[in-house]
C-alpha positions as CSV (number, residue, x, y, z in Angstrom):
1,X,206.7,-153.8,-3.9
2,X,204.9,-152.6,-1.2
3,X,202.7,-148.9,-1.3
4,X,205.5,-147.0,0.8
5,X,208.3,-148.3,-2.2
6,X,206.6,-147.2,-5.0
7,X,205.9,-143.8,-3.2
8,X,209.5,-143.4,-2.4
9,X,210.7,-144.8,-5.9
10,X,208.1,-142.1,-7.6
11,X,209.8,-139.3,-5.9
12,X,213.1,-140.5,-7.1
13,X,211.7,-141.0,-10.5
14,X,211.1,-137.3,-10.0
15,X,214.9,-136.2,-9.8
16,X,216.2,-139.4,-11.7
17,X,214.2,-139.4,-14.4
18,X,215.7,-135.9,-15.0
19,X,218.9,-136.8,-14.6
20,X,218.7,-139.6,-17.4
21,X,217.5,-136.7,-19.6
22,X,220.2,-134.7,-19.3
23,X,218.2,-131.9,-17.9
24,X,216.6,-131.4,-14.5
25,X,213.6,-130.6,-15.4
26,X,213.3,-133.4,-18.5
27,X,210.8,-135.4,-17.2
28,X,207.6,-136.2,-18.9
29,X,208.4,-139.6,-21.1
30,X,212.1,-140.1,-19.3
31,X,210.6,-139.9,-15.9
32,X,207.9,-142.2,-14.8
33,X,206.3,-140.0,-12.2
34,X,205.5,-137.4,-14.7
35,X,204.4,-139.4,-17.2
36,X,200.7,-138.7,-19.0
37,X,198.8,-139.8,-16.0
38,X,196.5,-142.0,-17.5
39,X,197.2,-142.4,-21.8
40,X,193.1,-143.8,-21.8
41,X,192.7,-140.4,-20.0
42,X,194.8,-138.9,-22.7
43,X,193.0,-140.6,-25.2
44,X,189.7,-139.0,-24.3
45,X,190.8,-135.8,-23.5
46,X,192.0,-135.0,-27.2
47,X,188.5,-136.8,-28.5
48,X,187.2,-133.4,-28.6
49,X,188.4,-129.6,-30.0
50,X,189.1,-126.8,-28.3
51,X,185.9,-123.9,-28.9
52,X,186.9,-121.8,-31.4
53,X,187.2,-118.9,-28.8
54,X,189.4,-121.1,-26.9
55,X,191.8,-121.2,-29.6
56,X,195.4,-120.0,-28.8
57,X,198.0,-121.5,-31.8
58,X,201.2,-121.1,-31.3
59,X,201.4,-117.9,-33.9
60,X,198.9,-116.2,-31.4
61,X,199.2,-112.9,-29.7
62,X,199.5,-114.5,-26.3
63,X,202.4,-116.3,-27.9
64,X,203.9,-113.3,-28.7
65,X,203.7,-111.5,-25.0
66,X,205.0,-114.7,-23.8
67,X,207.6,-116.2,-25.9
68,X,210.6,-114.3,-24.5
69,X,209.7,-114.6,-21.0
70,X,213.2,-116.0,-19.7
71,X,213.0,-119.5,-17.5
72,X,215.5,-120.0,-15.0
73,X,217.4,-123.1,-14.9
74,X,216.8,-125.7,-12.4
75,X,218.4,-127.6,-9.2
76,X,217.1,-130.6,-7.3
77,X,216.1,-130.1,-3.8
78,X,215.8,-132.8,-1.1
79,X,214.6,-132.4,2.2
80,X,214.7,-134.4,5.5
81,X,211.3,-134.2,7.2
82,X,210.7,-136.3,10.4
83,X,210.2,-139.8,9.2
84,X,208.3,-142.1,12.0
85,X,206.7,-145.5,10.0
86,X,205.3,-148.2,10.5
87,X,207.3,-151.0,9.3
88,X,204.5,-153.6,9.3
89,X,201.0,-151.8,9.0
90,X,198.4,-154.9,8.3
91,X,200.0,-156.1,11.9
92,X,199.7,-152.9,13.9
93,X,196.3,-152.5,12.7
94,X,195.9,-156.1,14.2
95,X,197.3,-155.2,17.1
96,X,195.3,-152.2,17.8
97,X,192.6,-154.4,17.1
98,X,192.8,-156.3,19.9
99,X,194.2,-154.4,22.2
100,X,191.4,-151.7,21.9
101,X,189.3,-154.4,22.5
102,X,186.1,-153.2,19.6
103,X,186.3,-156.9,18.1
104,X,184.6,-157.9,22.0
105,X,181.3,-156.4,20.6
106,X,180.9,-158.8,17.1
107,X,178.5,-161.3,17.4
108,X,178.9,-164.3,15.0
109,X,176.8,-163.4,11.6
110,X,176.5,-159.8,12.8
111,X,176.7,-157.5,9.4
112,X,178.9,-155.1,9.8
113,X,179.0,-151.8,7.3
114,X,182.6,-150.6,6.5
115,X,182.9,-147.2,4.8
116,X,186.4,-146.0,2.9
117,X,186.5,-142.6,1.2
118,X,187.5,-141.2,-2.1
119,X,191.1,-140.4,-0.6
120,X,194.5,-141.3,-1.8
121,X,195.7,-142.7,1.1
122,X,198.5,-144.8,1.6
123,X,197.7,-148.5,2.3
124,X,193.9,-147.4,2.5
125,X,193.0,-150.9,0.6
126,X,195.7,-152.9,2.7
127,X,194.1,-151.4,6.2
128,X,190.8,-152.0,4.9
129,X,191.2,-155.3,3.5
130,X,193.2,-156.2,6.6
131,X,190.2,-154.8,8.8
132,X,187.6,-156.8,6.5
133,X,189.5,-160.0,7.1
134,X,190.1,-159.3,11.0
135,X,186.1,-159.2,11.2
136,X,185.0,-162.3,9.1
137,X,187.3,-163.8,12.0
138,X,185.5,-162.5,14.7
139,X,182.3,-164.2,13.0
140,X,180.9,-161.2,11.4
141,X,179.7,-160.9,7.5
142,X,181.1,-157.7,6.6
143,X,180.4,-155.4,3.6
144,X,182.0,-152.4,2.1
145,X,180.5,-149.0,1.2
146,X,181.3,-145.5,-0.3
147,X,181.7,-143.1,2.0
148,X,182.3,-140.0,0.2
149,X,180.0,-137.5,0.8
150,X,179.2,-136.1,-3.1
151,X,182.1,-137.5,-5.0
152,X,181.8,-139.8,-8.1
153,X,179.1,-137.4,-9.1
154,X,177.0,-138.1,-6.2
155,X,175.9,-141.4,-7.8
156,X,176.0,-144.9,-6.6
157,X,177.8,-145.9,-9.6
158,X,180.1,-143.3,-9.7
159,X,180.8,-143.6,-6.0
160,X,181.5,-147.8,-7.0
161,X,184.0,-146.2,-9.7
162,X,185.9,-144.4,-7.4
163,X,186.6,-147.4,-5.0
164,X,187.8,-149.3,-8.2
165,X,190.1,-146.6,-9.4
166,X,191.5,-147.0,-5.8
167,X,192.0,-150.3,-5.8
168,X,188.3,-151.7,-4.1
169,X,186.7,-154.3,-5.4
170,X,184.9,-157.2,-4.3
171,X,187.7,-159.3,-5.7
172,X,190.3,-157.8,-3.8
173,X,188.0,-156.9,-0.7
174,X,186.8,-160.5,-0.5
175,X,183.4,-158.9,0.5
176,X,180.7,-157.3,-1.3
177,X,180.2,-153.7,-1.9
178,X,176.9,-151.9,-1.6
179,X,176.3,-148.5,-2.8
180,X,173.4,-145.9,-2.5
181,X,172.7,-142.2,-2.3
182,X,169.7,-142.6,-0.1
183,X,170.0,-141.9,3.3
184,X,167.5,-142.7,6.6
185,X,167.5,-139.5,9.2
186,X,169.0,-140.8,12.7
187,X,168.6,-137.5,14.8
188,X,169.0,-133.4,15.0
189,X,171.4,-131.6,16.8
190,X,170.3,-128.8,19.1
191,X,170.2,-126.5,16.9
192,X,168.2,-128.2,14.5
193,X,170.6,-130.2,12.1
194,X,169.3,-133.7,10.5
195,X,172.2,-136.1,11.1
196,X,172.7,-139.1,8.8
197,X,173.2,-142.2,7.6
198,X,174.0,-144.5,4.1
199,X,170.1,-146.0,4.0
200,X,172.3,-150.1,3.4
201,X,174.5,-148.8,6.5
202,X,171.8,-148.3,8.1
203,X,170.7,-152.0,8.0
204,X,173.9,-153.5,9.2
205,X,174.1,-153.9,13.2
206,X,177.0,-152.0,12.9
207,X,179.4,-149.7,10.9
208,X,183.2,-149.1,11.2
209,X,185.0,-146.0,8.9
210,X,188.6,-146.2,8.0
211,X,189.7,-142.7,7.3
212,X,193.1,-140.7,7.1
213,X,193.1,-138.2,10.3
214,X,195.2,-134.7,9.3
215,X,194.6,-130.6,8.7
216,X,191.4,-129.7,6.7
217,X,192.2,-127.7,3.7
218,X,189.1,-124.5,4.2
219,X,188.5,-124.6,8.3
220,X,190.7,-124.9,11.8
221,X,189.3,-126.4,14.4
222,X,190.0,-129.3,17.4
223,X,189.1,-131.8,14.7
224,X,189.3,-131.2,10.9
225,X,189.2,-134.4,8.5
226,X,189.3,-137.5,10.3
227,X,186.8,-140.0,11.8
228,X,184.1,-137.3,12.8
229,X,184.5,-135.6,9.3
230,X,184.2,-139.0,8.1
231,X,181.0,-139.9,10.0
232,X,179.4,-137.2,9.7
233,X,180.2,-136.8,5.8
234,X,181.4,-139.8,4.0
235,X,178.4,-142.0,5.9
236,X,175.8,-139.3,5.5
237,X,176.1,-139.3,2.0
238,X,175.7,-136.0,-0.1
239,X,172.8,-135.2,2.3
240,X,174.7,-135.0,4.9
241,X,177.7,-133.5,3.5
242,X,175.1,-130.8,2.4
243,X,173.8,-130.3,5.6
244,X,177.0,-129.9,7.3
245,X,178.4,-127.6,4.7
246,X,175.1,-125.2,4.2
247,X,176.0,-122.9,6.8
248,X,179.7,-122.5,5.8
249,X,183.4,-123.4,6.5
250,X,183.1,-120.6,10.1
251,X,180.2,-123.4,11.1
252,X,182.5,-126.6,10.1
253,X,183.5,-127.3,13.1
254,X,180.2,-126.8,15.1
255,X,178.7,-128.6,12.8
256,X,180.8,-131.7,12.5
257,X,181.0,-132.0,16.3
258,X,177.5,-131.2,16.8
259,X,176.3,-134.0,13.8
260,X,178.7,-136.4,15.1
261,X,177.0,-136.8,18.3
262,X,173.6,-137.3,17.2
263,X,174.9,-140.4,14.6
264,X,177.0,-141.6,17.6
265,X,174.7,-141.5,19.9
266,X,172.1,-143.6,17.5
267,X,174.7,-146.4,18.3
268,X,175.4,-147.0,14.8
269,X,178.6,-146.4,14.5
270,X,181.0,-149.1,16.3
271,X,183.9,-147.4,15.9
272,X,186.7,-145.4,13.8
273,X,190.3,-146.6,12.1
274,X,192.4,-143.5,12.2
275,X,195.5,-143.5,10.0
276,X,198.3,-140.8,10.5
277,X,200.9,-140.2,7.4
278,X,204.3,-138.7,7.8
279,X,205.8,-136.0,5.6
280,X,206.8,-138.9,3.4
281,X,203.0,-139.7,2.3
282,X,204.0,-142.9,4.6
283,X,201.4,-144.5,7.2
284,X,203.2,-143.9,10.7
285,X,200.5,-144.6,13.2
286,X,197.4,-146.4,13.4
287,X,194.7,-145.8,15.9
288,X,191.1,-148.0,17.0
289,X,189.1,-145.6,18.3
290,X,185.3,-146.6,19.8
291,X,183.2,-144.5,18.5
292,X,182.7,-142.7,22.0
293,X,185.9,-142.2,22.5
294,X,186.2,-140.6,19.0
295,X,185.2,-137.0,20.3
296,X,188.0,-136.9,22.5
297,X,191.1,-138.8,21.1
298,X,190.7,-137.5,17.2
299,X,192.3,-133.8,18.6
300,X,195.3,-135.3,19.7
301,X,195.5,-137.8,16.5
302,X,195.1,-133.7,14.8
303,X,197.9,-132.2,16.6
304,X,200.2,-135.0,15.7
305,X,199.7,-135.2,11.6
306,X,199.7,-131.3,11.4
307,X,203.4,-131.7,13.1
308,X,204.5,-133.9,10.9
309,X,203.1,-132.6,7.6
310,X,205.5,-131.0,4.8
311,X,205.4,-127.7,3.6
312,X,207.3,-126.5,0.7
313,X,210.6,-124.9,2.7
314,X,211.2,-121.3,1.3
315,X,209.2,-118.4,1.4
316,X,208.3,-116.3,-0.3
317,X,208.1,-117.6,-3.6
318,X,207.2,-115.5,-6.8
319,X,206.1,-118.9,-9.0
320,X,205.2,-122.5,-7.7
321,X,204.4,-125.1,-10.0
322,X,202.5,-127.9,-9.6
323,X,202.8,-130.9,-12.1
324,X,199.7,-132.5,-10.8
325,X,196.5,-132.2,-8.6
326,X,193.8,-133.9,-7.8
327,X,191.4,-135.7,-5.2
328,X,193.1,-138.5,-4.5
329,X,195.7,-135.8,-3.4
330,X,194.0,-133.6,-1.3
331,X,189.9,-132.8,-1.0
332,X,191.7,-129.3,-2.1
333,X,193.6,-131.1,-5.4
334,X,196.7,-129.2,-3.9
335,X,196.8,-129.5,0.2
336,X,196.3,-125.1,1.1
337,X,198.3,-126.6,4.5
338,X,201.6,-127.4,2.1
339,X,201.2,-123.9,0.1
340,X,199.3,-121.2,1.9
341,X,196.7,-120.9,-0.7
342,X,193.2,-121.1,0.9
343,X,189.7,-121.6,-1.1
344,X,188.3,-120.0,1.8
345,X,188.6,-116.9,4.1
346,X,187.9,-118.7,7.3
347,X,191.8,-119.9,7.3
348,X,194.3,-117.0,8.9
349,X,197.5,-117.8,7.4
350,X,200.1,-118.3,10.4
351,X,203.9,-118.0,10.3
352,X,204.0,-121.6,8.8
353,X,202.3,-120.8,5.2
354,X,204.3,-119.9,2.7
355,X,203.5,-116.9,0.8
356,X,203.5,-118.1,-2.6
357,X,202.4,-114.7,-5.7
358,X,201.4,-117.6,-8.6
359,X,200.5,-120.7,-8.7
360,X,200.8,-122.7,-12.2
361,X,198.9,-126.6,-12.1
362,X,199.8,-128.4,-15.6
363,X,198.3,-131.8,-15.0
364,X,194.9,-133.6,-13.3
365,X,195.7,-137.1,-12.3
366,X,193.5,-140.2,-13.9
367,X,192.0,-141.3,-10.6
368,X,190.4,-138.2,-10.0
369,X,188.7,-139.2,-13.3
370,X,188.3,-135.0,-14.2
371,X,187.3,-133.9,-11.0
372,X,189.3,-131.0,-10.8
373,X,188.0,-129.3,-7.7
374,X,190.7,-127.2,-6.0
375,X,191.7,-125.6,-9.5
376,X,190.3,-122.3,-9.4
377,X,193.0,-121.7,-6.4
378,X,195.7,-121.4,-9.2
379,X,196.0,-118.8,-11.4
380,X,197.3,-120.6,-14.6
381,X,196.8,-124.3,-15.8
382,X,196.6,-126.1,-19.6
383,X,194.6,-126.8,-22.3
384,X,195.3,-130.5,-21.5
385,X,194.2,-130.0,-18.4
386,X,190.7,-128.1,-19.2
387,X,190.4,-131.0,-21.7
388,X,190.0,-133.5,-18.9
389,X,187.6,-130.7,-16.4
390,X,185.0,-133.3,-15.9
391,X,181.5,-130.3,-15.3
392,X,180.2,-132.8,-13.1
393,X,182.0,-134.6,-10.7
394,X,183.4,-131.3,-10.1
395,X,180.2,-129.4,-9.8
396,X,178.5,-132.2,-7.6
397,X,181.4,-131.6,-5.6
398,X,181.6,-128.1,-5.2
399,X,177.8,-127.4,-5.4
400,X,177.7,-129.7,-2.2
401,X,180.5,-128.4,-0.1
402,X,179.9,-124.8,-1.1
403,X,183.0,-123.6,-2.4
404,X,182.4,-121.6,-5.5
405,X,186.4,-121.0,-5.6
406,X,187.6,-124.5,-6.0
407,X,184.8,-124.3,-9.4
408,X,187.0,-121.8,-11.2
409,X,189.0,-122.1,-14.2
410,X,192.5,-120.6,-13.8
411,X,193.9,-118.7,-16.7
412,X,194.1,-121.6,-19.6
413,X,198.0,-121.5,-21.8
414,X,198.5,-123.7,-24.6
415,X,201.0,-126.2,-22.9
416,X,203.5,-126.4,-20.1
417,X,205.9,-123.8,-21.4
418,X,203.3,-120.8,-21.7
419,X,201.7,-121.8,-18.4
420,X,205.1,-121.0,-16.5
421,X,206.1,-118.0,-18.7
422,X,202.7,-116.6,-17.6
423,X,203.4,-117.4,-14.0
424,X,206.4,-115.5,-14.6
425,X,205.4,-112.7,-16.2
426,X,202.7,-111.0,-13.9
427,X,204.5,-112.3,-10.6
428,X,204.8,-109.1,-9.7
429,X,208.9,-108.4,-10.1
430,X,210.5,-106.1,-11.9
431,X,213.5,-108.9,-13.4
432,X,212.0,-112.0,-14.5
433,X,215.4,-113.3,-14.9
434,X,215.5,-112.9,-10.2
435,X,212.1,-114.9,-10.4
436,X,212.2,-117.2,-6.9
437,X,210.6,-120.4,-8.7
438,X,210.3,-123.7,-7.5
439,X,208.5,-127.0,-9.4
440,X,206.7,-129.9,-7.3
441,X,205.3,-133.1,-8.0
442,X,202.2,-132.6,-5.8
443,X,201.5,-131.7,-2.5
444,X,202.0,-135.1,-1.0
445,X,205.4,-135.2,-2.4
446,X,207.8,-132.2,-1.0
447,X,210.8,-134.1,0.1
448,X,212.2,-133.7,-3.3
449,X,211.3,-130.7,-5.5
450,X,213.0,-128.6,-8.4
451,X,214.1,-124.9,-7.4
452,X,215.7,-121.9,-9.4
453,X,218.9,-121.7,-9.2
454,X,218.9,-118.4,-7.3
455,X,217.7,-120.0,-4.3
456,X,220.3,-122.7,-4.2
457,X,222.2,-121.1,-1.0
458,X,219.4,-120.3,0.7
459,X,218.0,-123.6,1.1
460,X,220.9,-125.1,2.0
461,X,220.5,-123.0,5.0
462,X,217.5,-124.4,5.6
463,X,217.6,-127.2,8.2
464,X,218.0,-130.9,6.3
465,X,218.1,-129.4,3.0
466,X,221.0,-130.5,0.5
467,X,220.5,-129.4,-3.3
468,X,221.6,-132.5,-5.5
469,X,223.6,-132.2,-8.6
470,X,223.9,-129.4,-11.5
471,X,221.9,-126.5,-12.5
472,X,219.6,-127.6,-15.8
473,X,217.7,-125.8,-18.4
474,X,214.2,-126.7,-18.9
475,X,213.1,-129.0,-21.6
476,X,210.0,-129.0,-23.6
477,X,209.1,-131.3,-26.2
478,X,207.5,-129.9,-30.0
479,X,204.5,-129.5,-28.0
480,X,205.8,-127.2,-25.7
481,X,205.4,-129.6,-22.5
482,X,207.8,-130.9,-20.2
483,X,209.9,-133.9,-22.4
């Protein structure tokens, strides 16, 4: 089964595994894409106690304010964004390939640097691997690097974990992987700004990135995340991460443009894999771009994925509930873009966010490996998830990119159940039994959600929106989480 199947069959999981329950929102152990994300992660989260002023039993006083709280019953909810895809993506990378003509410039034996990110992007090992392959037959002796900025805890090893928890190894590469923090200096921009570069990189006679192009989650800008992000970021380590991010998320895109340049112009870089995903978390276009060339093509790439990205389809909303974040999800652990719920205040919500009062997040997934950056942008999660809060790989994170938000704890409830009465409770309406709720997967996965049951005619107003089968109570198991 192929990446795009098993995103498709999780979805379905999400609604059928439900179903099979007898209860919409019956999910957990009956349906496979809410499953304990990782039951080693599990494991290790419940190694360790709670401080003893963390404590909240269920005879507590917060049990008592909460306990009533009324929770609406539930409706499935699909939704039929645009759907372009590639039906063979190894061959269109191929074809781009050759027809952008990059492969001209390998010599034979020329070592060649190929940097992936910390990302969860669909058919990021196939496109790499395919890309690796592609390049030993041009002659070249490839190799693969982290390029992630800060993440895995700004460490080579952790940065080497990361790629394996995606799926990177040299097994499955077919090439070796080199990792290092240190970094060798290839320029300034005008206005002063070291630019650059993995120190191993360095040493190859070339390096390619492979990197998903679509809207940053704490700027705006002609380019946002993408190949310059990429290069300037993922290649320049946590230095140059740092360096771009010092002056602030009003400076990103000055700064990214600016930086990009001066590592361009060292003629390091050969050139950039662009890969755009439809609302489907599907890859739908694939793009070679030479690396001077990137500057100008990567805006229109932008324009493209932030027309085809989802967003969840009513508005306003007085609860939204999030069953998991994290970064292979979005560099936010919930995309902002899908929810209208910004870390920063250089973002101008536009007609297109959704105004959304509270946001609930019950679960971290296992790749992220505790790195819950993004959280503080919720007001309520779990004790299971401040049990996996990993201090830092988050901190590493956050201390580099300079958003103190994403470092906060939400409000921490006992289990599922609490979390959403709590959500409910101080959203702001005067009848929590009217309260406009809807449940997601994640943020990569809106084409089927959960909603309340008083907003079941107005989405089907909503263009390519159906509602699928019965009204359901929630379900909670003895622990008070979703079944």
């Amino acid at each position: 089964m192929n990446s795009n199947s098993r995103s498709l069959t999780s979805r379905r999981n999400f609604v059928a595994g439900a179903a099979t329950s007898g209860a919409l929102l019956a999910l957990g152990k009956s349906g496979p894409a809410f499953a304990a994300t990782s039951a080693a992660a599990g494991e290790k989260a419940a190694a360790w106690s709670l401080p003893p002023n963390f404590a909240n039993p269920p005879d507590s006083p917060i049990n008592s304010l909460l306990k009533d709280i009324p929770l609406p019953r539930m409706v499935a909810l699909e939704t039929a964004f645009d759907r372009p895809v590639l039906a063979d993506v190894a061959q269109a990378l191929r074809d781009k390939l050759r027809a952008s003509g990059v492969l001209g410039a390998i010599r034979p034996g020329m070592k060649v640097a190929v940097g992936t990110g910390s990302r969860g992007i669909t058919n990021l090992p196939l496109v790499t691997r395919t890309l690796l392959d592609e390049l030993k037959k041009a002659g070249a002796q490839p190799f693969l690097f982290p390029a992630m900025g800060s993440h895995g805890g700004a460490t080579p090893e952790g940065q080497t974990a990361v790629l394996a928890r995606m799926g990177f190894t040299e097994k499955t590469m077919g090439v070796p992987i080199r990792a290092t923090m240190e970094v060798v200096q290839v320029g300034s921009t005008p206005d002063g700004l070291p630019a650059f570069v993995d120190a191993i990189a360095a040493q190859a006679e070339g390096i390619i990135v492979v990197n998903r192009i679509k809207p940053h989650t704490s700027f705006r800008g002609k380019i946002e995340s993408g190949l310059s992000k990429m290069i300037v970021i993922g290649v320049g380590k946590q230095k140059g991460a740092e360096t771009c991010h010092n002056l602030g998320y009003g400076r990103m895109e000055q700064n990214l443009l600016a930086m990009c340049r001066v590592t361009v112009a060292s003629g390091k870089i050969l050139f950039g894999v662009g890969l755009i995903e439809n609302a489907y978390h599907e890859t739908c276009r694939i793009e070679v771009v030479p690396a001077a060339k990137v500057e100008a093509q990567e805006p229109l790439l932008l324009a493209e994925a932030r027309k085809l990205m989802p967003i969840v389809p009513l508005s306003p909303l007085d609860v939204l509930i999030i069953d998991e974040v994290g970064k292979d999800i979005s560099g936010a652990g919930f995309d902002p873009n899908v929810v209208g719920r910004y870390a920063t205040a250089d973002v101008v919500l536009t007609d297109r966010d959704p105004r959304i009062t509270r946001i609930a997040v019950l679960d971290v997934t296992a790749v992220s490996d505790g790195n819950s950056t993004g959280l503080g942008n919720a007001d309520f999660t779990t004790e299971r998830v401040f049990r996996k809060f990993n201090l830092i790989e988050t901190y590493c994170n956050l201390l580099t990119s300079t958003t103190t938000t994403g470092a906060k704890i939400p409000m921490i409830l006992r289990n599922d159940r609490q979390a959403i009465q709590a959500a409910i409770k101080i959203c702001l309406i005067a009848d929590p039994k009217k309260v406009r709720l809807v449940r997601i997967k994640n943020t990569l996965s809106l084409d089927r959600i959960l909603i309340s049951e008083n907003l079941v005619e107005e989405a089907r107003r909503k263009p390519g929106t159906k509602s699928v089968g019965k009204a359901a109570a929630m379900v909670f198991d003895a622990d008070g989480n979703f079944a």
